[in-house]
TIDREN-249033 format. One record per residue: x, y, z of N, C-alpha, C in turn. Coordinates in nm, 3 decimals, decimal comma. Each point is the difference from the previous one (the first is absolute). Layout:
BEGIN
<n.u->X	n.v->Y	n.w->Z	ca.u->X	ca.v->Y	ca.w->Z	c.u->X	c.v->Y	c.w->Z>
...
! end
This chain:
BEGIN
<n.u->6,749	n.v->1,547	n.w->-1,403	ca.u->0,087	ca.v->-0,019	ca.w->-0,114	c.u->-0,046	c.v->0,093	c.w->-0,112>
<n.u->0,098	n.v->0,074	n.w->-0,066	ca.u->-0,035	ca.v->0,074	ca.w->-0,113	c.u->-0,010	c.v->-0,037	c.w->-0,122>
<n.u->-0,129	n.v->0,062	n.w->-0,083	ca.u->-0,025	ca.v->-0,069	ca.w->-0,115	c.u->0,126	c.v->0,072	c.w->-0,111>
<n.u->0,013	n.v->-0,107	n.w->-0,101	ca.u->0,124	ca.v->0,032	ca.w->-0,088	c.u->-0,065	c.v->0,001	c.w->-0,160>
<n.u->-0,005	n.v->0,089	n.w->-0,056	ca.u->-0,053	ca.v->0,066	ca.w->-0,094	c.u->0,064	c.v->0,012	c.w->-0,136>
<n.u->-0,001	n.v->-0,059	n.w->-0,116	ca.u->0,054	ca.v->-0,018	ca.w->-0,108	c.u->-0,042	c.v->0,130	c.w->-0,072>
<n.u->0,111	n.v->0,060	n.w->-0,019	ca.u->0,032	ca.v->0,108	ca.w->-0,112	c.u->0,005	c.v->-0,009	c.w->-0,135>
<n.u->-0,055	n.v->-0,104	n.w->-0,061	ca.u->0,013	ca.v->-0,037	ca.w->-0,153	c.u->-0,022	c.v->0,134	c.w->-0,042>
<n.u->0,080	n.v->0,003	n.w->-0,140	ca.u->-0,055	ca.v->0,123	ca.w->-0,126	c.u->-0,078	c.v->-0,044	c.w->-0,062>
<n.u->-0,060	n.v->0,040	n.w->-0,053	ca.u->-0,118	ca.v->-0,041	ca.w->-0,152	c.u->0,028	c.v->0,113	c.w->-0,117>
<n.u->0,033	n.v->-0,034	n.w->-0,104	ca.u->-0,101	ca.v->0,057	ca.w->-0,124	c.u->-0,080	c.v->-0,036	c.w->-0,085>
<n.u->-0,047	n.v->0,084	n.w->-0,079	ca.u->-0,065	ca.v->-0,002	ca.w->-0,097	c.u->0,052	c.v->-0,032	c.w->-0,094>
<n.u->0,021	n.v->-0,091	n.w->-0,106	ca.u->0,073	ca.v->-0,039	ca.w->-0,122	c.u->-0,043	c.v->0,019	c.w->-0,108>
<n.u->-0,040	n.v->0,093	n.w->-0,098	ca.u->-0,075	ca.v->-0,025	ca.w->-0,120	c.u->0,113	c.v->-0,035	c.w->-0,111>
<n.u->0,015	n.v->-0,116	n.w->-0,064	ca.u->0,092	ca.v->-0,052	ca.w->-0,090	c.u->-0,061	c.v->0,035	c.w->-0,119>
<n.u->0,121	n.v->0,057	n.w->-0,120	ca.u->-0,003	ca.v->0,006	ca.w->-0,150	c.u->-0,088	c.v->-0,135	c.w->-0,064>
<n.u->-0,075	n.v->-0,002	n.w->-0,062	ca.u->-0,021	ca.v->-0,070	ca.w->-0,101	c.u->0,088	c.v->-0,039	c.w->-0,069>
<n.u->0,061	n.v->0,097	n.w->-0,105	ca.u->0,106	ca.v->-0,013	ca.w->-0,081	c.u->0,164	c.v->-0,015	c.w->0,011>
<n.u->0,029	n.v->0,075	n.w->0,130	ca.u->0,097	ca.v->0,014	ca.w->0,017	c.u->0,081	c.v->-0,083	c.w->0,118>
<n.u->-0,009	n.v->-0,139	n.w->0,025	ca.u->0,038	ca.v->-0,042	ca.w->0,117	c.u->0,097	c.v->0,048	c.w->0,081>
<n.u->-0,033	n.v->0,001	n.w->0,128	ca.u->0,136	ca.v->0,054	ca.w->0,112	c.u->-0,078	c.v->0,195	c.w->0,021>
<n.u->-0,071	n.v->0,048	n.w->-0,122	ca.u->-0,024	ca.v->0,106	ca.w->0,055	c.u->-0,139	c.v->0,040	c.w->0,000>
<n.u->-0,051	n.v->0,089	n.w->0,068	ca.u->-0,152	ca.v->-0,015	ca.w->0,079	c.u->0,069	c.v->0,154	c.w->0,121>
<n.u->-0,167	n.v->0,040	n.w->0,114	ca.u->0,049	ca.v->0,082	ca.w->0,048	c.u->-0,026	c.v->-0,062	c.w->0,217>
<n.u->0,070	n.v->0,055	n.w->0,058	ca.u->-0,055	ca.v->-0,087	ca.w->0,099	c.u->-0,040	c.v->0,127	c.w->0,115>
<n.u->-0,089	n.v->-0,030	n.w->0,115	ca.u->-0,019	ca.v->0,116	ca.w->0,076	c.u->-0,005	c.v->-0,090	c.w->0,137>
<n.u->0,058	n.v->0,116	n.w->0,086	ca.u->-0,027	ca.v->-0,090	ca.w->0,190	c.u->-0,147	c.v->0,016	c.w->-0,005>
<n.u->-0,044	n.v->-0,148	n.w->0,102	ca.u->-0,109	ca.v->0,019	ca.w->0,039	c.u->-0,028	c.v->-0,116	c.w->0,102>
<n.u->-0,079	n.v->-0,008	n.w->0,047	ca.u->-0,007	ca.v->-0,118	ca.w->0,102	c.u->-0,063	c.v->-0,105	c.w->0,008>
<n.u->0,008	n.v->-0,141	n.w->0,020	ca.u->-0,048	ca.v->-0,145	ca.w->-0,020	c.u->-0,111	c.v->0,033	c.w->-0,071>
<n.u->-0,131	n.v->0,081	n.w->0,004	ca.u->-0,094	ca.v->-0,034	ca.w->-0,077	c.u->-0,014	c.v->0,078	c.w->-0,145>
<n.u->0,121	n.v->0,042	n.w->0,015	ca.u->0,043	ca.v->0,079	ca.w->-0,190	c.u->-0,054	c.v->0,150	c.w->0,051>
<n.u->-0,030	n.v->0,019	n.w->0,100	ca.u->-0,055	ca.v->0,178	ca.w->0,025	c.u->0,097	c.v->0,104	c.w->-0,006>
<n.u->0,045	n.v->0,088	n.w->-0,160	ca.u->0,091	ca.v->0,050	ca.w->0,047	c.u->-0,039	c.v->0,173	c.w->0,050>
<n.u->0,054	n.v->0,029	n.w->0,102	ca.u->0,022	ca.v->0,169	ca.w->0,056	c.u->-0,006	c.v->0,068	c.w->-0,076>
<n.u->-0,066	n.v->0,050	n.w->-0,097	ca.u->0,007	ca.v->0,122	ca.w->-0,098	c.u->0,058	c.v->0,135	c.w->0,061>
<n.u->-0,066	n.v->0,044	n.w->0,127	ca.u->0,094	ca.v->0,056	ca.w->0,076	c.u->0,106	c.v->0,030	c.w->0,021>
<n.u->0,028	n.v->-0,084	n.w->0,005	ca.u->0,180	ca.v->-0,045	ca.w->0,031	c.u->0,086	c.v->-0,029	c.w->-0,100>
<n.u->-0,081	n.v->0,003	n.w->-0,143	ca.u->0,109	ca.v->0,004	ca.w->-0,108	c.u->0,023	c.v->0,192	c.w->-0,064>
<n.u->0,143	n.v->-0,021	n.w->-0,025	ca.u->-0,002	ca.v->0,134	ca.w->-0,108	c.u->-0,060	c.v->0,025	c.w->-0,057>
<n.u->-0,044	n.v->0,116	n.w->-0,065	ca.u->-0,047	ca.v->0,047	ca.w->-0,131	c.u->0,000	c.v->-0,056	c.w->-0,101>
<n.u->0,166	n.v->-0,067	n.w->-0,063	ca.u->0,047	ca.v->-0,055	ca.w->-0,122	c.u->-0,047	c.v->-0,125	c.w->0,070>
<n.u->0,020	n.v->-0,099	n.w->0,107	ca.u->-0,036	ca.v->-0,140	ca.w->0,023	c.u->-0,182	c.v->0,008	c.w->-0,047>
<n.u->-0,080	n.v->0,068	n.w->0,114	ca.u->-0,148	ca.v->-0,016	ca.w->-0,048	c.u->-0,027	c.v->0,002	c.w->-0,140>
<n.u->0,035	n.v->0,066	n.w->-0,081	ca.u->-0,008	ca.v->0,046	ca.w->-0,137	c.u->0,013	c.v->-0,100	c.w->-0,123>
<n.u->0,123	n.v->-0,060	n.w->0,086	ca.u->0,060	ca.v->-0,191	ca.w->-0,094	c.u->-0,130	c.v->-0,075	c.w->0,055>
<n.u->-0,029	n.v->-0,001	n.w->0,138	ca.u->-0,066	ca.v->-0,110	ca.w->0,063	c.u->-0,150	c.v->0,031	c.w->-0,039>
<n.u->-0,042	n.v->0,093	n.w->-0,070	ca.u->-0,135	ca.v->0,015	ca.w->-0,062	c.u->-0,004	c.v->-0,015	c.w->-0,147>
<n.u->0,124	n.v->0,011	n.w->-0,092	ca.u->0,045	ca.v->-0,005	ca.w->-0,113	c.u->-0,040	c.v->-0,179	c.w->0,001>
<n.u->0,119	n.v->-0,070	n.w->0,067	ca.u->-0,002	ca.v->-0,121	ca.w->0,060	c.u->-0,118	c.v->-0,032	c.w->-0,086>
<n.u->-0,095	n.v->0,002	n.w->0,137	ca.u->-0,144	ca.v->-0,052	ca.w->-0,017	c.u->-0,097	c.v->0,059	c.w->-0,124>
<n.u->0,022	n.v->0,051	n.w->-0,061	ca.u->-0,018	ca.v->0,062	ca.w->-0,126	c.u->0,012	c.v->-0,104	c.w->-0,087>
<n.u->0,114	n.v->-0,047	n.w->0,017	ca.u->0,057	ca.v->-0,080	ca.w->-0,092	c.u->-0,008	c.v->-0,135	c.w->-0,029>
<n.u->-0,058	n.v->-0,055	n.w->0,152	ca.u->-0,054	ca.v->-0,122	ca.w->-0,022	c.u->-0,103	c.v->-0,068	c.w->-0,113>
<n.u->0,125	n.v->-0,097	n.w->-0,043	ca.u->-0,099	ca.v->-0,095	ca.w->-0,109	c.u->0,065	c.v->0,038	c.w->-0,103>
<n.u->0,051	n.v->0,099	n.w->-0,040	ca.u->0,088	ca.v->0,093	ca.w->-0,104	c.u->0,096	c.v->-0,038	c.w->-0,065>
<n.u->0,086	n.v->0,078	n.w->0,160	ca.u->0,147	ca.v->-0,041	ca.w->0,001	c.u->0,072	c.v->-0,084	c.w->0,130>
<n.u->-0,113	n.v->0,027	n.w->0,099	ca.u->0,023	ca.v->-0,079	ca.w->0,141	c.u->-0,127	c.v->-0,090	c.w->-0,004>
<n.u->0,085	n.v->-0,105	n.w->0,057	ca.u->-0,067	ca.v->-0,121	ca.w->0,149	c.u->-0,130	c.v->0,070	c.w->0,078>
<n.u->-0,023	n.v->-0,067	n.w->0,046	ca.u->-0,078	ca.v->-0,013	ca.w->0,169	c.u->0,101	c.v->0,018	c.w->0,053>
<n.u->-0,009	n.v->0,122	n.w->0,082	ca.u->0,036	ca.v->0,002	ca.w->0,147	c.u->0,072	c.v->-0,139	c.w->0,081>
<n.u->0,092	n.v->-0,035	n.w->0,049	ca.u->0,049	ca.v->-0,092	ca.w->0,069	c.u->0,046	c.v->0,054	c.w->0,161>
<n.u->-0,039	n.v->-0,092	n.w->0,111	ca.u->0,051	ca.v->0,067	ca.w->0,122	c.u->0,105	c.v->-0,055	c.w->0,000>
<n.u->0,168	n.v->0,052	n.w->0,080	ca.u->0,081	ca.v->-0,151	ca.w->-0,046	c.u->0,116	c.v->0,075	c.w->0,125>
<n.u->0,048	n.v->-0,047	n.w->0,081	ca.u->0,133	ca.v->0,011	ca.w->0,097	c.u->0,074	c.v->0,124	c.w->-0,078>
<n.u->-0,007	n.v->0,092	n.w->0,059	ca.u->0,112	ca.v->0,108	ca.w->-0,045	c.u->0,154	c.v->-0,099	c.w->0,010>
<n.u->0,118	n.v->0,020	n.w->-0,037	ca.u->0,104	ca.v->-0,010	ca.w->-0,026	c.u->0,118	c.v->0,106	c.w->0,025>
<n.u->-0,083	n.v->0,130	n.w->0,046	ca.u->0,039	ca.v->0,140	ca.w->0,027	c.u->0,040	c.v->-0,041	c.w->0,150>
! end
């Protein structure tokens, strides 16, 4: 019998402080690891900005069901 393998998405969620509803989000997988690799130029660039920003203007990091 073949094993059946769940494809969930994950991202990364960093939510506004100030601004509810906006924040920046990045793919990555169940344990919040995201591919730097595998993002664009302009994505890596937000997603290090991002973390820059924590405590600032962003949250903690959240892992959370893509919706994509």
């Amino acid at each position: 019998m073949g094993k059946t393998f769940n494809h969930s998405h994950y991202e990364l969620r960093f939510q506004s402080l100030y601004n509810p509803g906006r924040g920046y989000s990045f793919p990555c997988d169940a344990g919040g690891h995201v591919d730097l690799d595998g993002l664009s130029d302009r994505e890596r660039n937000s997603y290090l900005y991002a973390r820059a920003l924590i405590g600032r203007e962003l949250s903690m990091p959240a892992v959370q069901l893509s919706d994509r």
